[in-house]
Each structure stands twice: as C-alpha cells, then as structure tokens.
N, C-alpha and C positions, 0 to 999 in steps of 0.2 A: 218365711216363718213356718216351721211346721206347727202342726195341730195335731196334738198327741190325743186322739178321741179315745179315752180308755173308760171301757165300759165297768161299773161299779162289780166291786168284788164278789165272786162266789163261791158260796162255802164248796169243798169237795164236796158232792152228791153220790158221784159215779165216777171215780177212776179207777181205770183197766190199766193194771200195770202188768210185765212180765218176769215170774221171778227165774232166775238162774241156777241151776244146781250143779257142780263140779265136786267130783270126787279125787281127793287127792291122793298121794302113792302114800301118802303116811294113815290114810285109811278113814281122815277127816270131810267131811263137807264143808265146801265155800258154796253161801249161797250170797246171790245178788238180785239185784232190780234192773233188769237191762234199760230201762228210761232213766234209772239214775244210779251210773256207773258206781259214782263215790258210795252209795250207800251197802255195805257188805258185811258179811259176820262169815264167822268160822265155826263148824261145830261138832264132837262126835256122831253122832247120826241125820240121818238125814231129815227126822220128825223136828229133831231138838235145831236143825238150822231154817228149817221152813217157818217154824214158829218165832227164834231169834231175828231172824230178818223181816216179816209180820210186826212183830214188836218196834222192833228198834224206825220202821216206815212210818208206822203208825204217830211214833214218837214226834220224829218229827214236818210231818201233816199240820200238829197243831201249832208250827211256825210257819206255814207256808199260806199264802193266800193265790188264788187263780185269778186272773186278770184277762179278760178277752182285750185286747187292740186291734184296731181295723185300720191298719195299715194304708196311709194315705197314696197311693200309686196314680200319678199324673198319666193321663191317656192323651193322643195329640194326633190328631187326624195323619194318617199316610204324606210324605211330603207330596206326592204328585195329586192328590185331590186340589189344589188348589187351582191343577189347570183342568180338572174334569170337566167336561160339558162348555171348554173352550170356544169349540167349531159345531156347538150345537145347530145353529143357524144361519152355516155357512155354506151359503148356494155352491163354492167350485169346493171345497172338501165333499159335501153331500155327492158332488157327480164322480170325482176321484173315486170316492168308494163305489158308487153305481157300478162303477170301470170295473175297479178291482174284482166285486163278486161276481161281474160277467165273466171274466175269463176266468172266474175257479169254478165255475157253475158248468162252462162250455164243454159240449162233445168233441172240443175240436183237438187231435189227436197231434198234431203238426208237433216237429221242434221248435221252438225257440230261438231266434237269430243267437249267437254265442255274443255276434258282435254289439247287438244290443245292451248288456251290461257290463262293456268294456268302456 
C-alpha cells in the first residue's frame, strides 16, 4: 500500500518562473513561461506581451495550489551484505589472507611457476 505523505498546501510565496520572448517575422511577439509551456500570448510589442503574459500567469495562480510530496523510495541493503563479516572468525580464511599479503608485501622479484595456475 503506498502512503501518499502530502505535505498541507502552500500558498505561492516565491515562484521564479522564466518568461520566453520570440520575435516573429510578421513583427509580433510570442511571449511564454518556459515552466509552463501551455501558458502563451501573442502581442504587438514586446512591453504589451511581457505584461499580457504577467496577467494571464497571474490569472491563473489563483487556480493552482503547491503541494510538497515526499516521495516514498524503498532503500534495501546491497544484496552481498548479507554475507559481510562471513569469515569474520575464521582461523584458516584469517591465515589465507596472512598468505596472501605476504607475498604482495615481498621483495621477492622471482617469476611465478606459469604451471602453477594451469
């Protein structure tokens, strides 16, 4: 079952919108709100479309309500933790690895049998 935690509404305070200005060949301006495509006017100058698009935002604002949701995202431990800390207290792993760092620790310059990891 999800749990829709939607936090109580809040008036606009503070939104930063970005308004759009295109100039078109017939000599009009299209202005818009790049956060909300749909919202657009058309207008001879470009004071009279900054202002129409202002207006008509504005408008309607006092349909809109803001809603914060906190999105419930299930987290689940990595699947191989559940063998971490396996060989915590295992005396012949414990010396395996003794082994191991000795010889990437050592000066010893020698090859390697080849036929060793055949």
């Amino acid at each position: 079952m999800i749990n829709l935690d939607l936090a109580q509404s809040d008036p606009f305070t503070n939104l930063k919108v970005t308004l759009l200005l295109e100039a078109l060949t017939s000599g009009q301006i299209v202005a818009s709100i790049r956060e909300f495509p749909d919202c657009r006017v058309q207008a001879e100058t470009r004071e009279t479309a900054i202002a129409q698009i202002q207006a008509t935002f504005l408008e309607r604002l006092k349909n809109m309500e803001a809603i914060s949701w906190n999105v419930p995202i299930q987290t689940s431990e990595p699947s191989w933790m559940k063998f971490a800390g396996v060989f915590k207290d295992d005396a012949d792993f414990a010396a395996i690895i003794e082994s191991i760092r000795a010889e990437r620790t050592s000066d010893d310059d020698s090859e390697v049998d080849p036929s060793y990891y055949l």
